[in-house]
LODREN-337306 format. One record per residue: residue number from 1; x, y negated, z negated of N, C-alpha, C in turn. Coordinates in nm, 4 decimals. Layout:
LODREN-337306
SITE;NUM;X;Y;Z;X;Y;Z;X;Y;Z;
...
This chain:
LODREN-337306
SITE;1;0.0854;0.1164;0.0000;0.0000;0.0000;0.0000;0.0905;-0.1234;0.0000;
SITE;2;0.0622;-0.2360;0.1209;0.1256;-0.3483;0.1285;0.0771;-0.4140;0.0565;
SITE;3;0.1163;-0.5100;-0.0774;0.0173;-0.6129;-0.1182;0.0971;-0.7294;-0.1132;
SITE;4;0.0439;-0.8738;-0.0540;0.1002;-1.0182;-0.0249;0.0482;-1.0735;-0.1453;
SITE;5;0.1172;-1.1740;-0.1808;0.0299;-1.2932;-0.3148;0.1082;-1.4125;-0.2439;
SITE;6;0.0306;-1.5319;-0.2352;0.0516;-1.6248;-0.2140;-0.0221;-1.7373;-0.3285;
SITE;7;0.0209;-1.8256;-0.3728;-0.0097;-1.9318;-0.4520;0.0037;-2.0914;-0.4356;
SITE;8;-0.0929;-2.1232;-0.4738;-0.0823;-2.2821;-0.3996;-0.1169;-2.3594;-0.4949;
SITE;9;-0.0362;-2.4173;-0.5737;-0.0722;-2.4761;-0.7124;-0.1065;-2.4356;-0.8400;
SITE;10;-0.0863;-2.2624;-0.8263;-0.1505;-2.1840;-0.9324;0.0155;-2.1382;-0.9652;
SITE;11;0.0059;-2.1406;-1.1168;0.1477;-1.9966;-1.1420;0.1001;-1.9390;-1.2546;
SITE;12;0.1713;-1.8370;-1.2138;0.1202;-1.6698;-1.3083;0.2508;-1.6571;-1.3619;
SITE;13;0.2331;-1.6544;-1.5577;0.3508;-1.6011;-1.6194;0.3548;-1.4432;-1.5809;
SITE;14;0.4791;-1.3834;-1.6145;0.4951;-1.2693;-1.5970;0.3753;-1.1343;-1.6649;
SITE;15;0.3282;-1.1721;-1.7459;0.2237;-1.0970;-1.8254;0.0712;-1.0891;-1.7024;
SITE;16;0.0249;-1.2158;-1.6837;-0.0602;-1.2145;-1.5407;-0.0041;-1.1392;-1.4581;
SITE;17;0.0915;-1.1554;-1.3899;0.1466;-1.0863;-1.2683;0.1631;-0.9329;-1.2891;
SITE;18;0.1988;-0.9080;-1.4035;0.1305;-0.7892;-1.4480;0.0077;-0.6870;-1.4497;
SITE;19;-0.0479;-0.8228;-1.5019;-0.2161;-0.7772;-1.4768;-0.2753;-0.7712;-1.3511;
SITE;20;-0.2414;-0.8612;-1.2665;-0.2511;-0.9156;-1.1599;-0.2531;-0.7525;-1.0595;
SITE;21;-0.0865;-0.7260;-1.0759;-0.0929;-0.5847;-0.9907;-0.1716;-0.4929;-1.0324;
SITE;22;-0.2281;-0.4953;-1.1923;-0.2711;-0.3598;-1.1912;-0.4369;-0.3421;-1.1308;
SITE;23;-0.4918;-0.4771;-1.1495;-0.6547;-0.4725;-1.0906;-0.6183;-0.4847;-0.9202;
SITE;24;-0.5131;-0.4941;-0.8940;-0.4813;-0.4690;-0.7455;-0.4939;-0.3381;-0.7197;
SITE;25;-0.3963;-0.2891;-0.8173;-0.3661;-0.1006;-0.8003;-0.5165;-0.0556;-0.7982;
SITE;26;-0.5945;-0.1523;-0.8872;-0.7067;-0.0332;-0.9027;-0.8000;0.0094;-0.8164;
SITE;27;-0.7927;-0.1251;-0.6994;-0.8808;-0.0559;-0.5856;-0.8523;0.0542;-0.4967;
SITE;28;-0.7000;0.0664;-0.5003;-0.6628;0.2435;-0.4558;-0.7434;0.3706;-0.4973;
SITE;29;-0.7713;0.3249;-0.6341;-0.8561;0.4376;-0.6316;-0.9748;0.4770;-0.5962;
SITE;30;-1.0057;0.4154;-0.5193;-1.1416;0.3790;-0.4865;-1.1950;0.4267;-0.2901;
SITE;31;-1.0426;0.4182;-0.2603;-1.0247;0.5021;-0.1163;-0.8686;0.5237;-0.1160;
SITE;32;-0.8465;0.6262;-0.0197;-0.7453;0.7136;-0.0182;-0.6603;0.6014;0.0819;
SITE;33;-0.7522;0.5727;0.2279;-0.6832;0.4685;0.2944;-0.6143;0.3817;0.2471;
SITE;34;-0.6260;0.3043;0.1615;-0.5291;0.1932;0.0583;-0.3908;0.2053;0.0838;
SITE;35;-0.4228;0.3476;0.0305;-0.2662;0.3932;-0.0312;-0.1730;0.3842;0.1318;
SITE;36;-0.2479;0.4495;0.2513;-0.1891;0.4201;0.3963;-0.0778;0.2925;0.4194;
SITE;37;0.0228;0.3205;0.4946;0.0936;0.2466;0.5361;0.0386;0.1127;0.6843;
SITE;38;-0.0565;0.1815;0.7023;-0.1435;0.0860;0.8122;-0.2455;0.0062;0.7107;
SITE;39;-0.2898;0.0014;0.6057;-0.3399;-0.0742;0.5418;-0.2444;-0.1989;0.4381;
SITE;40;-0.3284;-0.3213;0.4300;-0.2194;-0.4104;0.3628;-0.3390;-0.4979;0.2983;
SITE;41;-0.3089;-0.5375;0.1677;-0.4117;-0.6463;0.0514;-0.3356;-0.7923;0.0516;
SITE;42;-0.4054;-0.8846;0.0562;-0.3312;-1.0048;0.0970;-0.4134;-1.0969;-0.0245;
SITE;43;-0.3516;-1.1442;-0.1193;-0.3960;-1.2379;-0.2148;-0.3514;-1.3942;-0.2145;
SITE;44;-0.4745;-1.4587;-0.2044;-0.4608;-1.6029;-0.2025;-0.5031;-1.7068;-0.3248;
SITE;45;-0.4450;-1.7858;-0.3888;-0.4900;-1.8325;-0.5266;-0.4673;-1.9835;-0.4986;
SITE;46;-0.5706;-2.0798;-0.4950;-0.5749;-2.1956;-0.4696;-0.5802;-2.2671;-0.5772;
SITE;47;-0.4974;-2.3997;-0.6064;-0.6069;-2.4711;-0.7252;-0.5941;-2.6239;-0.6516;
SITE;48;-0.7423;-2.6485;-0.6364;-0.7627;-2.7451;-0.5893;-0.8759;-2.8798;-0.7000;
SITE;49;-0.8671;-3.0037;-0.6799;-0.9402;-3.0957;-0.7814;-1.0673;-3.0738;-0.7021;
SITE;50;-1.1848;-3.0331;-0.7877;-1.3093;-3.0830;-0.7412;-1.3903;-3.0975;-0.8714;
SITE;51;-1.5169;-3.1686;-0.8341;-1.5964;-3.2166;-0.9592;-1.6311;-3.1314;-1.0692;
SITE;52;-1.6458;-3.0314;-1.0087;-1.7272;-2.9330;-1.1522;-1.5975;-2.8649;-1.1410;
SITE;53;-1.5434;-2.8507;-1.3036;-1.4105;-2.7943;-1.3179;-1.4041;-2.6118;-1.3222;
SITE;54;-1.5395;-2.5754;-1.3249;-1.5066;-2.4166;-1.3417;-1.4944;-2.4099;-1.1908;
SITE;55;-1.4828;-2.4728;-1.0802;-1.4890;-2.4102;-0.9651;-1.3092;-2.4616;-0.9198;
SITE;56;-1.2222;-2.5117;-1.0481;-1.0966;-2.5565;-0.9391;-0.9862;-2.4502;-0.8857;
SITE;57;-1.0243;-2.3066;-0.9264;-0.9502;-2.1969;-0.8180;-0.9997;-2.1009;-0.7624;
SITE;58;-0.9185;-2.1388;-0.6141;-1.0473;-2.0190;-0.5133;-0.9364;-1.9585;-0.5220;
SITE;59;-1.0029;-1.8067;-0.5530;-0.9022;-1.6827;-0.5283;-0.9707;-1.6200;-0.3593;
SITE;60;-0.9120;-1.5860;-0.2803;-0.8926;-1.4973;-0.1680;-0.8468;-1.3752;-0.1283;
SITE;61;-0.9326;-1.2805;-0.1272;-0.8379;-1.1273;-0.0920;-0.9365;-1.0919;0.0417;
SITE;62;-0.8045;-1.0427;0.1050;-0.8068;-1.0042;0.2259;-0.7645;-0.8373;0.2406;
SITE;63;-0.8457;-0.7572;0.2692;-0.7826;-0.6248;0.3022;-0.8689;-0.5545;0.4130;
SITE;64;-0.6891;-0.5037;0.4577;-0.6896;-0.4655;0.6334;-0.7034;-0.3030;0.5699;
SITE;65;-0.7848;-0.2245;0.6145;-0.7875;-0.1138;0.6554;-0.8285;-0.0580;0.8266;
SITE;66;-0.8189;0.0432;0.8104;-0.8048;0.1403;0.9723;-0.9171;0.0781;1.0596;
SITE;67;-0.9279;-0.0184;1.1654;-1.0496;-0.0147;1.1965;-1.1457;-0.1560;1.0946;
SITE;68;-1.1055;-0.2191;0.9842;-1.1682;-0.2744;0.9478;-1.1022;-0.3628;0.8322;
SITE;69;-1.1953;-0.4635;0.8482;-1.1167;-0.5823;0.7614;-1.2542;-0.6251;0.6550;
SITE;70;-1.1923;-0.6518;0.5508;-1.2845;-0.7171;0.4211;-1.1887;-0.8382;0.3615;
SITE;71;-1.2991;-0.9054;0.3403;-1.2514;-1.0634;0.3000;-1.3974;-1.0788;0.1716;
SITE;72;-1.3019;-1.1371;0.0462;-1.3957;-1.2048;-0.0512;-1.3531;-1.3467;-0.0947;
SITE;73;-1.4027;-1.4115;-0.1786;-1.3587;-1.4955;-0.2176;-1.4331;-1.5329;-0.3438;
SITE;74;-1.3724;-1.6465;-0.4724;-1.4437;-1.6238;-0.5536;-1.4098;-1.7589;-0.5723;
SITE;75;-1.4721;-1.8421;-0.6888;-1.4172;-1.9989;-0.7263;-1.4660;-1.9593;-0.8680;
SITE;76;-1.3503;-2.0154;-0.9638;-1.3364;-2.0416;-1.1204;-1.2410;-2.0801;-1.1692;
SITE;77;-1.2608;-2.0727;-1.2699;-1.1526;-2.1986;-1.3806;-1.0145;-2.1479;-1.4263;
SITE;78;-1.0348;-2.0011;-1.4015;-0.9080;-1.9122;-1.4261;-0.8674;-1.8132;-1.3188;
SITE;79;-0.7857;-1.7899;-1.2346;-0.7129;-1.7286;-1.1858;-0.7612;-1.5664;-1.1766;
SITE;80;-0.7156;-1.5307;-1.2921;-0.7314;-1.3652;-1.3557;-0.9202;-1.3416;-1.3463;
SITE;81;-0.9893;-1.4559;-1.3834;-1.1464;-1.4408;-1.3307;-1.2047;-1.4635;-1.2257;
SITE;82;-1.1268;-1.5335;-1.1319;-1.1601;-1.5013;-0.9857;-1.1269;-1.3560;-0.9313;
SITE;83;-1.0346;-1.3374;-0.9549;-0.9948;-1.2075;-0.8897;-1.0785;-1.1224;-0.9327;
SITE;84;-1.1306;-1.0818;-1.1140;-1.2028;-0.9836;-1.0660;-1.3483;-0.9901;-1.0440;
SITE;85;-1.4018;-1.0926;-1.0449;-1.5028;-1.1298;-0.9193;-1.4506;-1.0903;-0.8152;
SITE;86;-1.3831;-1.0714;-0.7739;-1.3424;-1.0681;-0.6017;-1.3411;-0.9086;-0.6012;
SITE;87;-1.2706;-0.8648;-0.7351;-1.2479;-0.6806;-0.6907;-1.3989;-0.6511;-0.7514;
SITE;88;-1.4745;-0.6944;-0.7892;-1.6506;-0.6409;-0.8055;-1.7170;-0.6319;-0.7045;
SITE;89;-1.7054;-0.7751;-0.5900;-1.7474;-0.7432;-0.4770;-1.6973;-0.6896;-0.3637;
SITE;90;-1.5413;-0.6382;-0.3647;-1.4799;-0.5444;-0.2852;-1.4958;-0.3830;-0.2871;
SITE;91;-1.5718;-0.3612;-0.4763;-1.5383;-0.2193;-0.4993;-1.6555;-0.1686;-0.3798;
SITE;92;-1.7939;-0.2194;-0.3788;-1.8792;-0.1006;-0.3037;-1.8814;-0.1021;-0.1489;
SITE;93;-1.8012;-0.2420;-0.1120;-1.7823;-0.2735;0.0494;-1.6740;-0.1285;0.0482;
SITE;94;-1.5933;-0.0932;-0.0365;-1.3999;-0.0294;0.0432;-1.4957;0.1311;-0.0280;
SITE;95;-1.5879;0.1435;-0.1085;-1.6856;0.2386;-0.1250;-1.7357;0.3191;-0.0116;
SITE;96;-1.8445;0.2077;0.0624;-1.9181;0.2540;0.1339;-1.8199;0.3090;0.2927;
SITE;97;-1.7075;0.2184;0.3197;-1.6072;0.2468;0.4115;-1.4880;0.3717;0.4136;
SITE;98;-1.5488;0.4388;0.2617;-1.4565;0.5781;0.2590;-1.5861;0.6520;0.2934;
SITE;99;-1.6697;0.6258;0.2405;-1.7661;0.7408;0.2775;-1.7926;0.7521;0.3907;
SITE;100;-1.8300;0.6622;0.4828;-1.8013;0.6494;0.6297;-1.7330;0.6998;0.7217;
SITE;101;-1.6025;0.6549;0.6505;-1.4485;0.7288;0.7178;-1.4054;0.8641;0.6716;
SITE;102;-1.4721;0.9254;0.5601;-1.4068;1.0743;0.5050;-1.4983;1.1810;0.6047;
SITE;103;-1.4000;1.3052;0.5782;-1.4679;1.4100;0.6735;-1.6204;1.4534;0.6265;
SITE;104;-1.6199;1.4105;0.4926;-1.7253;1.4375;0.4454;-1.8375;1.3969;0.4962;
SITE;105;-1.8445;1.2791;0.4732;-1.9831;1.1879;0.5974;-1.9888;1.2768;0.6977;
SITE;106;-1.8516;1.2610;0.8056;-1.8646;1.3044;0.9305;-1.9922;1.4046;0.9440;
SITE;107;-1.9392;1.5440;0.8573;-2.0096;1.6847;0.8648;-2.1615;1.6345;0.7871;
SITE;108;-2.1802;1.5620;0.7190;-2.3407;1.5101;0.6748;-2.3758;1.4759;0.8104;
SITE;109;-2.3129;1.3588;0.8900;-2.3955;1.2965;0.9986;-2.4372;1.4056;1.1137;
SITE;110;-2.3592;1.5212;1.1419;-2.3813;1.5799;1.2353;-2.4963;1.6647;1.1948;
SITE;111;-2.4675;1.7470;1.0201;-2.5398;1.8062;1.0396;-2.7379;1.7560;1.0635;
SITE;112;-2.7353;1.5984;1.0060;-2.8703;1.5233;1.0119;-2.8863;1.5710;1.1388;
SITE;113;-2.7885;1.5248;1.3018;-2.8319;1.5246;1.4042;-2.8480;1.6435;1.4387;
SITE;114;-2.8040;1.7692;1.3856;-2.8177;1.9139;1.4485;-3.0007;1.9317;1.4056;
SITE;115;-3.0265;1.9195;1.2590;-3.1229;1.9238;1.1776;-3.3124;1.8377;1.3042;
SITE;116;-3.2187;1.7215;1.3537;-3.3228;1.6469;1.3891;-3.3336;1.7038;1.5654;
SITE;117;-3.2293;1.7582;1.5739;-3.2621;1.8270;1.7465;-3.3446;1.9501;1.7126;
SITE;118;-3.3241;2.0476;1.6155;-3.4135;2.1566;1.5791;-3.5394;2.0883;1.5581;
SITE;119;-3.5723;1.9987;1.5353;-3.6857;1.9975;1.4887;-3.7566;1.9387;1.6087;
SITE;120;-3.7113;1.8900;1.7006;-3.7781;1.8384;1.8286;-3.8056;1.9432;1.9326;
């Protein structure tokens, strides 16, 4: 698994960056693809001035898998709480895209279509 971090006005003591990788690591477990050398997680952490202060960092994750790309984004006051907003709404998108992609689906989908030609 490739993972990028980029930061733009934000810094992470070493203890974050810590943490940081491990709610990264954790979406590996979640599909096997991750772990692939053709897949790569790209993290973006903004802090920008705007009026309402819980919204001054947009976090950004980007992940390339086989065939498909997912993008979230989140805005809050802390760093470490954007992100996992961001991995809440990544877990059932990189979910539904293993089940899709595993052999398992495959042999469900065919057998629906074998199932629905017998019956015609």
């Amino acid at each position: 698994m490739h993972v990028e971090h980029f930061e733009k006005g934000v810094r992470y003591n070493d203890e974050e960056l810590i943490l940081l990788a491990k709610k990264i690591g954790k979406l590996a477990t979640y599909c096997r693809f991750l772990k692939d050398e053709g897949s790569s997680i790209r993290v973006e952490a903004e802090k920008r001035d705007t009026k309402k202060d819980r919204d001054q960092v947009k976090v950004m994750v980007t992940v390339h898998l086989p065939k498909k790309i997912f993008r979230v984004e989140s805005r809050k006051y802390m760093p470490l709480e954007a992100l996992d907003s961001c991995i809440e709404k990544l877990e059932p998108q990189i979910t539904k895209y293993k089940e899709m992609h595993s052999g398992r689906a495959k042999a469900h989908m065919a057998a629906r279509q074998k199932k629905r030609s017998l019956a015609e």
